[in-house]
C-alpha positions, 0 to 999 in steps of 0.5 A: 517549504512545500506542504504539497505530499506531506502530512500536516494534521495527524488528526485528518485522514489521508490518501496514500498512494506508494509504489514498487521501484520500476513499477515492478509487478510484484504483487501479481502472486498471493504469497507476497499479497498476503506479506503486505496485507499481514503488516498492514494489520499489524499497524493496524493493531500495534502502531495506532494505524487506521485504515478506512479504505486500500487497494493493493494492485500489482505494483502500488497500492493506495489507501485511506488512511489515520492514526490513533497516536503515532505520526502517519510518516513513520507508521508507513516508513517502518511498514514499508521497511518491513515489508520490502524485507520480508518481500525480497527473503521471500522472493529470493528463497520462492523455488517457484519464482520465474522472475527472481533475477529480474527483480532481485536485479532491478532492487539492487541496481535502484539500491545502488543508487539510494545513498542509506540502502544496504542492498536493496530498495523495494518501495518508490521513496514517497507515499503521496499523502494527500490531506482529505479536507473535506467530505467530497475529496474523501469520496472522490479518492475512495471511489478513486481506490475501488474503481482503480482494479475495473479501470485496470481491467481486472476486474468488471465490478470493484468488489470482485478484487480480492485485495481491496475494501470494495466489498467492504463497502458493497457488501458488507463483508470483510475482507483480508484487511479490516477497515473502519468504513467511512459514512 
């Protein structure tokens, strides 16, 4: 069996990188933003998860990540079983959403194809988790995590993205979602 994308010590911290079916840019608005980093902080404080760094961009996010207790994988399933439910109630009901259809769309026919689904699939299957063993792969992945928005061009400086713990880092601020910042 492969140990390559899965967690094999609990007690080592993780890189994660998960995406939206399609690559969908769903979190291009604040409302569903917000869903995902509201679930984030519930992990955070009801199911043992820690997080030392994330970057949510418009279709996938990436994060730094351990645990105080639960296994990391079904932290993440349970996150992103309630998350893409709370997304799609919210996409389906927003009066506002120019793309409703084409997403609702593209959730259904990816749901078809996933055996276990009931109608949708939101979330790409995996989450890439990469076992960080040592401090220079820890660096490497989360100067990875904030430069991800200026590679992007969405931004000039990491700490000017909204949705990620760059400012964290450069300022000392908090932000949306707090983290526990690595040294």
């Amino acid at each position: 069996m492969s140990r390559k994308y899965k967690f094999i010590d609990q007690s080592s911290l993780y890189f994660i990188s998960t995406a939206t079916v399609y690559w969908v840019d769903v979190f291009t608005r604040e409302e569903y933003n917000n869903i995902l980093i509201e679930n984030l902080s519930f992990c955070v404080k009801e199911k043992d998860l820690d997080i030392y760094a994330y970057c949510l961009m418009t279709n996938h996010f990436h994060a730094i990540i351990g645990t105080r207790g639960r296994p990391m994988d079904k932290i993440l399933r349970e996150l992103k079983q309630f998350t893409a439910k709370r997304i799609i109630a919210a996409i389906e009901t927003n009066p506002f959403e120019s793309r409703k259809k084409w997403m609702l769309r593209l959730f259904e026919w990816s749901g078809r194809r996933t055996a276990g689904n009931e109608k949708y699939q939101f979330w790409q299957h995996d989450n890439h988790p990469i076992w960080l063993n040592s401090y220079d792969v820890i660096m490497q992945k989360l100067d990875y995590i904030h430069q991800n928005p200026v590679k992007a061009g969405l931004v000039d400086k990491p700490e000017d993205w909204r949705y990620s713990s760059a400012k964290n880092y450069y300022t000392k601020e908090q932000t949306a979602l707090e983290v526990i910042l690595l040294e």
